[in-house]
N, C-alpha and C positions, 0 to 999 in steps of 0.2 A: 702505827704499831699493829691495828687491827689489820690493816690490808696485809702485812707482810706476813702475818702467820697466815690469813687464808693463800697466800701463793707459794707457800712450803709444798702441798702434794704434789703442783705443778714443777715443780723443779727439781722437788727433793722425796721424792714416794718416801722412801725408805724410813724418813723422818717422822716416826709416828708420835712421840710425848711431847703434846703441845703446852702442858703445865709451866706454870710460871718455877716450877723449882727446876725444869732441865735448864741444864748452861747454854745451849744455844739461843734459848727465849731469853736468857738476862744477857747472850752479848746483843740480840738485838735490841732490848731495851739501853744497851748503851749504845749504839747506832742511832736509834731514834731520838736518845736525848742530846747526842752531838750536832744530829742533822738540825733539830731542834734549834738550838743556838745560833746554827750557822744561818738558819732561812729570819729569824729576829735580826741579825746584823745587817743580811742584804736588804731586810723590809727597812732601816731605818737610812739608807744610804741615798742619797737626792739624785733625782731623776736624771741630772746630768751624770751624774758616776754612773747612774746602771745603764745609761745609753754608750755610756763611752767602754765599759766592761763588752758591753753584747759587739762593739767597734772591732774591740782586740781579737774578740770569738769568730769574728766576719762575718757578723750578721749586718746586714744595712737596713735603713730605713724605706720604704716605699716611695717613690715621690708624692709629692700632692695631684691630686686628679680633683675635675667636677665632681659633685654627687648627681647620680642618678635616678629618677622617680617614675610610675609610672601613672600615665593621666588619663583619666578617663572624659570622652566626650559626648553629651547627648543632644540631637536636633528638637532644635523646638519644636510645641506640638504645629503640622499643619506644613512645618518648610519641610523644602526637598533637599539635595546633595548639596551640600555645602563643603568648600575645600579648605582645609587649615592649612597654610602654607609653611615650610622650613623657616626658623625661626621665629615662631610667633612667640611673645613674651606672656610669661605665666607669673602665677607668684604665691606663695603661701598664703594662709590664713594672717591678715596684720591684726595683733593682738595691742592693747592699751599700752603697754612699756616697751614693745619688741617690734623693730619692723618685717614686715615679709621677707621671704627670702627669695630672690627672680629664679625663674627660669624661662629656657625657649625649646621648642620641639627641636628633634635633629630632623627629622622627616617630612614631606609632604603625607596628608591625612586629610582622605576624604572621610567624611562624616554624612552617614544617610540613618533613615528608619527600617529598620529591618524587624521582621515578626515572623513566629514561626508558622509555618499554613498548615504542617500538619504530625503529627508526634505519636508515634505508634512502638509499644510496647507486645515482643511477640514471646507468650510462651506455652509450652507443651502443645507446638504446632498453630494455636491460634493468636491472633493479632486484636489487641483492645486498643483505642482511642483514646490516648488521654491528653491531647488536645485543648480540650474545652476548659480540663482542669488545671492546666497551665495558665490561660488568660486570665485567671482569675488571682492570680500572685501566691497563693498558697503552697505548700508543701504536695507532691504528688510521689505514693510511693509507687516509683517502677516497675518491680520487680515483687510484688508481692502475690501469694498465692504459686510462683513459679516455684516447681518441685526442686528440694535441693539434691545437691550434686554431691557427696562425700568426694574428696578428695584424701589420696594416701601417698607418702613416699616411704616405697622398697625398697629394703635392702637384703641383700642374699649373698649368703655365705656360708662354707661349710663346718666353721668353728661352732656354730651355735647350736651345731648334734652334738660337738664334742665338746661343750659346756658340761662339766660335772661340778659338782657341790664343794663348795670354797674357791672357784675360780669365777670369774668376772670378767666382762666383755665391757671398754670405758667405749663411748662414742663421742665424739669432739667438733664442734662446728666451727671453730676458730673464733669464739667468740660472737656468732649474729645471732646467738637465741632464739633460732627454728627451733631444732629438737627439743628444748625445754617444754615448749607449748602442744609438743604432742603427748598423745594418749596411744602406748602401744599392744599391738599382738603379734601371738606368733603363728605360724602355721602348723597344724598338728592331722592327728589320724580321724580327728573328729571334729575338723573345721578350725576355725580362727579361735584364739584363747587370748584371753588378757595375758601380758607380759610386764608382770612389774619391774619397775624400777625405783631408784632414788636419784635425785640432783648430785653431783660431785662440788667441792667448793670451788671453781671455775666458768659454771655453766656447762658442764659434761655430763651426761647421760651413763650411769652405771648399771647394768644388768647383773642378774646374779642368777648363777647356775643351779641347779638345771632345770632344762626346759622338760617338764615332762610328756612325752607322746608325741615332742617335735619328729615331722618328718616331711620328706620330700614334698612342696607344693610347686605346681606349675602357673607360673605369669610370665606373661608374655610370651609363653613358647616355650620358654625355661625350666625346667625343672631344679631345684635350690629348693637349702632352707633357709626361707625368706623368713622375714619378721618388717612388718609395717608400720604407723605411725600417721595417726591420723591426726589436723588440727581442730584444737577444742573449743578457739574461735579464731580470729584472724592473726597466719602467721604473722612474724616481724621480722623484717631483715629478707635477707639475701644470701643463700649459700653460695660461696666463692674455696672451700675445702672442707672435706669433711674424713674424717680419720677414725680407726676403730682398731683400739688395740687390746692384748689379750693378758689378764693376769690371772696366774693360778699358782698351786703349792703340792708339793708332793705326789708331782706326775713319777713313775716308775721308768726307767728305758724299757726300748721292746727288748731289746739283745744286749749284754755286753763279752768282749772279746779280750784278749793280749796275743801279743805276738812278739815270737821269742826267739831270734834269730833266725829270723822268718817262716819261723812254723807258725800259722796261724791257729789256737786255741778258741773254739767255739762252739760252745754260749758259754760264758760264767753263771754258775748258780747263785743269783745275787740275793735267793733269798736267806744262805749261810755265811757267815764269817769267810772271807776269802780273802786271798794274795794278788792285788791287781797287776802285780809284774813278776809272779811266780816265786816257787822257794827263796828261789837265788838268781835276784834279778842283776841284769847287766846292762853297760852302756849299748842303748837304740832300743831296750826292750819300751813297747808303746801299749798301751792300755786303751784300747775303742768302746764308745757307748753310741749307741743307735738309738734314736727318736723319731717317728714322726707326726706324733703330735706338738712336739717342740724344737727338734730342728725341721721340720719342712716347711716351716710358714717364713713367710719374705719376713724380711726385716724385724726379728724376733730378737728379743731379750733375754738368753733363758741364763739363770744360775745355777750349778751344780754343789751337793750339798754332799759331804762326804760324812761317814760315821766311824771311827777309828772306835776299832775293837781290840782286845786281848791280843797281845802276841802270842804265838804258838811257844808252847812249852817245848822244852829241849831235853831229850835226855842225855 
């Protein structure tokens, strides 16, 4: 039940009253309590039914194979190369009620002593020796005192000048929870600026407009408005997509037009009561609205929201 309301925004934005009194939450509480029922009758069905059910679906069984382990060898102290040959017999641990369980190598394995002669750790140009500290079996930290490195990934785009107040930029990793673990900024007239965010119920990254004194910064050559994203300790996962889409509300058109037997009318004063297809409109009369902060962007969603005013009075 709980999973399936938090995956309403993913499929269903639109869907905002999550309360147990809207009807969509009680048909899915009837969803849940049918599904319910049904997964109780499969739990109680014997193993040979739900092998023979998954039969009819076409799923098969695997065959049986070996198990395989992996074995470690060490030479006594004092002997030299020793060779284990394919098929040497091995065997578990034999415990009081249980016997071993065999095995044999698939491979020829020579077995020697090997040691390391020497272990050098290089940082900020010079090389330290830890060596010494190795033979002794203990813990050696590598890499300590080596200055760090901040690490950020970029993104630049020009919607995030045209972020204004009530509209929102969502970022999407497909689910590997990089961006969750970043800490963002953006680029502005007076260097980097924190850029808050919130978590989306998905694991998506949601910005909220606007950026104030965003402007043009140059990486890598580029000039964009970037915004970065630095990790706050060790990423996780693996970006394989990454998506950023745009929502906002009560954008204006730049222009809007009509065209009325092919005269084309333009601008409309859309800040007055008007006639989108004239007094006396006819069949082909077309009504144009111009954007482009909402139609120019690839693969945009936009909705148009009309306001029906007073008819004109007739004398």
């Amino acid at each position: 039940m709980d999973e399936a309301i938090r995956l309403i925004p993913r499929y269903c934005p639109e869907w905002t009253n999550h309360n147990a009194s809207d009807p969509g939450i009680a048909l899915i509480e009837v969803f849940a309590a049918m599904v319910e029922g049904i997964l109780w009758r499969m739990n109680r069905l014997p193993e040979k039914a739900t092998l023979e059910y998954l039969r009819m679906l076409g799923h098969r069984r695997l065959p049986g194979r070996a198990a395989r382990a992996p074995v470690t060898f060490s030479p006594a102290e004092g002997a030299g190369p020793c060779l284990v040959p394919r098929g040497t017999l091995l065997s578990t641990r034999q415990e009081e009620r249980e016997r071993g369980v065999p095995f044999e190598t698939e491979r020829d394995l020579l077995v020697m002593e090997a040691r390391i002669v020497r272990c050098l750790s290089k940082g900020e140009g010079r090389f330290t020796d830890i060596g010494a500290s190795l033979e002794g079996g203990g813990e050696v930290p590598l890499f300590e005192g080596v200055r760090r490195v901040d690490r950020y990934l970029y993104l630049g785009d020009p919607r995030w000048r045209s972020l204004r107040a009530g509209e929102t930029l969502t970022l999407e990793d497909g689910g590997a929870g990089v961006i969750d673990g970043l800490s963002w900024e953006y680029g502005s007239d007076r260097g980097w600026r924190e850029l808050p965010s919130r978590p989306g119920p998905s694991g998506e990254r949601i910005f909220q407009g606007p950026l104030q004194g965003i402007s043009a910064t140059t990486v890598d050559g580029r000039s964009e408005a970037w915004v970065r994203g630095r990790p706050t300790g060790r990423p996780a996962g693996r970006l394989s997509r990454l998506r950023m889409r745009a929502r906002g509300t009560g954008l204006p058109p730049d222009v809007a037009a009509r065209d009325r037997d092919g005269t084309l009318e333009v601008p409309i004063d859309l800040s007055r009561p008007f006639l989108p297809f004239g007094p006396e409109p006819t069949v082909g009369s077309v009504f144009l609205l111009a954007s482009e902060a909402a139609l120019g962007r690839r693969d945009a969603h936009v909705q148009i929201s009309f306001e029906m005013g007073r008819p004109p009075s007739v004398d």
